[in-house]
C-alpha positions in Angstrom: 73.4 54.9 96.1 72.6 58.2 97.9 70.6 60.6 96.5 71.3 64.4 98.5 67.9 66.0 97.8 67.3 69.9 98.6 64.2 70.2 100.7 62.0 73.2 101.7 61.9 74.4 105.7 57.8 73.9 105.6 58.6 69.9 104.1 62.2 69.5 106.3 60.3 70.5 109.4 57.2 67.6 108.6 59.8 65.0 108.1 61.6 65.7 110.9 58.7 66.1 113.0 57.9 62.6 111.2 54.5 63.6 109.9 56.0 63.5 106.5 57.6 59.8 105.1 57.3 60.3 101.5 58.5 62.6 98.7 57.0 63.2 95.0 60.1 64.0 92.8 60.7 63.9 89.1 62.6 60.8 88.6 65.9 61.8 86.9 68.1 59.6 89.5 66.3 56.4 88.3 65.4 56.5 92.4 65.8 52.8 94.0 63.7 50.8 96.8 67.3 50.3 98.9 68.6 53.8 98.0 69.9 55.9 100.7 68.5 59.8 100.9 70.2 62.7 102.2 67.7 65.6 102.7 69.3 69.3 102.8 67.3 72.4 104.3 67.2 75.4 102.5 66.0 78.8 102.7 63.6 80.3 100.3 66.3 81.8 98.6 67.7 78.8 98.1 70.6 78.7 100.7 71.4 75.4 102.7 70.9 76.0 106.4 73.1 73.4 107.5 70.4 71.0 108.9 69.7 67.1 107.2 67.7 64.4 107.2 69.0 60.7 106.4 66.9 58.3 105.4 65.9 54.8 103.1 63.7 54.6 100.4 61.5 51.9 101.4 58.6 52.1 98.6 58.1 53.5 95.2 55.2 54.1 93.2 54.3 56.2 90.2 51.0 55.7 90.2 48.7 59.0 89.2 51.8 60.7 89.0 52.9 63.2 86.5 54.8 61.2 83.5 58.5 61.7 84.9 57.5 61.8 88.7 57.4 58.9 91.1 56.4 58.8 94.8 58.4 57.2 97.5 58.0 56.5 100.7 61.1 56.2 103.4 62.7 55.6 106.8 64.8 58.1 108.7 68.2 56.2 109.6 
């Protein structure tokens, strides 16, 4: 499964830069160790910019999470 996820220029930028290899979303794609991710770049008013990130979801945790939300961690491919 792939999961295309919008993604803010200050978060985009710190995954592509690789400081950032994890997301916090609410959990309404029943997200997958295994899944594929496609990030999308947009603007702050909401407008894709064109630029994405592929990745893996490698780990998943919902640990001190808000109830719906889930933490996972992932690869760029």
């Amino acid at each position: 499964m792939t999961h295309k996820l919008k993604i803010s220029e200050e978060y985009y930028i710190a995954v592509e830069n690789k400081e950032k290899k994890f997301e916090i979303r609410f959990n309404d794609r029943n997200f997958q160790v295994g899944d594929r991710i496609l990030l999308q770049e947009i603007t702050e008013n909401k407008d894709y910019t064109g630029r994405e990130i592929s990745g893996v979801i490698t780990y998943i945790t919902k640990y001190e999470q808000k109830e719906g939300f889930v933490v996972f961690g992932f690869k760029q491919i």
